[in-house]
C-alpha positions in Angstrom: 0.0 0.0 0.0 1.4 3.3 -1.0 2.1 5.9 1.7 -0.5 9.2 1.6 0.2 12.7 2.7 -1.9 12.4 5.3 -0.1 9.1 7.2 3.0 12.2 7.5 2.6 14.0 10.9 2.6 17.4 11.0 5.3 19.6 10.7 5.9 23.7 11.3 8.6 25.7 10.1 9.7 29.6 9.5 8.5 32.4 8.3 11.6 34.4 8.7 12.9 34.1 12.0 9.4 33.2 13.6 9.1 29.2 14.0 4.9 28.4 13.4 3.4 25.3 14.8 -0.5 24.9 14.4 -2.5 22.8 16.6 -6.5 22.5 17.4 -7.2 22.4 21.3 -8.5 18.9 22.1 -11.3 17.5 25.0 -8.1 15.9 26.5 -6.3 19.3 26.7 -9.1 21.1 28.8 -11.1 21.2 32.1 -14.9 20.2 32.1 -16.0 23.8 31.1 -14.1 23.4 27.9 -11.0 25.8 28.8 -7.8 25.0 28.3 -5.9 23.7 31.6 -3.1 25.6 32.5 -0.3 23.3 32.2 -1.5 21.9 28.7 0.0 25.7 27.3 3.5 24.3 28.7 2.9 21.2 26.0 1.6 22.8 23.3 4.8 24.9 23.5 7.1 21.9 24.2 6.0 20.7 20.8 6.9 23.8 19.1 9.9 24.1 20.3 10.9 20.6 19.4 9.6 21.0 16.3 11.8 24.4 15.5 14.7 22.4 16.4 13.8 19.4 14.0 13.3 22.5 11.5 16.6 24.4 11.9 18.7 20.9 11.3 18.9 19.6 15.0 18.5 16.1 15.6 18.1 16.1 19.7 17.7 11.7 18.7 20.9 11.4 17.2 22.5 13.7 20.5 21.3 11.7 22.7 22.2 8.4 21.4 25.4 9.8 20.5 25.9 11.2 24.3 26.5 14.6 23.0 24.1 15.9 25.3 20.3 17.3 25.3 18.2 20.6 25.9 16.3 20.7 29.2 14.3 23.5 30.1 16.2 25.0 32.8 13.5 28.5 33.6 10.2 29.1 32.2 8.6 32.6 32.6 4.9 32.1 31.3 2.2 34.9 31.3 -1.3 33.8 30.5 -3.8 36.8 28.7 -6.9 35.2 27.8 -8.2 31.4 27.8 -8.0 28.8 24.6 -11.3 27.0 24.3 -12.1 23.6 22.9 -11.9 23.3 19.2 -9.8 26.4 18.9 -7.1 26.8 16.1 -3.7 27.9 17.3 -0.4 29.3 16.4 2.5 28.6 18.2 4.7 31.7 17.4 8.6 30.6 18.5 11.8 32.6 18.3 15.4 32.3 19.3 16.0 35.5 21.3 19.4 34.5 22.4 22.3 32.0 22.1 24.8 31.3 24.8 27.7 29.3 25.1 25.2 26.2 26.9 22.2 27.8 26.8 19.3 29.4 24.2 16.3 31.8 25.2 13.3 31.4 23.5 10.5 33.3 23.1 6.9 31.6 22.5 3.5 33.0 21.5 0.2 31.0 21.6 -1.9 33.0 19.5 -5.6 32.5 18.5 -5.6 34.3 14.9 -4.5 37.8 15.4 -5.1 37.6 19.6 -2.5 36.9 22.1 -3.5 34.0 24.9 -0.2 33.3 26.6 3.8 34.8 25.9 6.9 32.3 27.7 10.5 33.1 27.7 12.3 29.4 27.8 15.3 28.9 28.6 16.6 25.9 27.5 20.1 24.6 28.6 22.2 22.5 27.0 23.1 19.4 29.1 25.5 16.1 29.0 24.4 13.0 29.1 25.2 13.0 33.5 22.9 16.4 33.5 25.5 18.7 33.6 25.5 22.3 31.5 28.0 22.1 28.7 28.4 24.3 25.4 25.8 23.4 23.1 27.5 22.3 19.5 28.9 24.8 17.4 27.0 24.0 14.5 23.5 24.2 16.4 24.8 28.3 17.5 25.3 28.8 13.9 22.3 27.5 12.9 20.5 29.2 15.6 22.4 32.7 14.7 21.2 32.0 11.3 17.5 31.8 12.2 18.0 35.4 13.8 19.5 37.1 11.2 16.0 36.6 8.8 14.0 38.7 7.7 10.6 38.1 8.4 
């Protein structure tokens, strides 16, 4: 049987320097009165930022069998502005604010169209294998200095 588009998950990418992930808002992703529980915002923008790396060239699969290391969310600021509802259409908004020697700050947006329902600042370390901070490859700060430098 031949493989269909549709058997392919789901994939973001950029717009510039602006990762995009869509997603619908599930009955598994909210309380009884059809609003979006509070930590489900701190998956939906897991996702996304796994899927920006996947986009900008890093395997974090081959790292860790490789023992280069991993990212681990080391702070996570998160301000909430209005509720996501059941059956609601979403954009994850993601961007690389900064790149440090073991670390990256990212900035993620959970928009509903044109409205803003929750803004993070991530900071994602770079670990070894043992869960120590170490610098993150050189190629991945390229990559990620790259990704700033677009134009949107």
């Amino acid at each position: 049987m031949a493989g269909s588009p549709l058997d392919q998950p789901y994939r973001g990418g950029f717009v510039g320097p602006e990762h995009r992930f869509a997603l619908t808002v599930y009955f598994e992703d909210t309380d009884t009165a059809g609003v979006v529980y509070y930590a489900n915002y701190l998956k939906f923008m897991e996702r996304a930022r796994s899927d920006m790396l996947r986009a900008a060239g890093i395997d974090q699969r081959a790292a860790i069998d490789d023992g280069t290391g991993v990212y681990a969310v080391a702070e996570a600021n998160i301000r909430y502005h209005r509720p996501a509802k059941l059956g609601d259409d979403l954009v994850l908004v993601s961007t690389v604010e900064q790149v440090r020697a073991a670390s990256v700050l990212i900035h993620q947006q959970v928009m509903r169209g044109a409205e803003l329902l929750a803004s993070a600042t991530i900071t994602a370390a770079f670990l070894t294998p043992d869960g120590r901070p170490t610098r993150q490859p050189r190629e991945w700060v390229e990559r990620f200095d790259a990704i700033q430098k677009q134009e949107a």
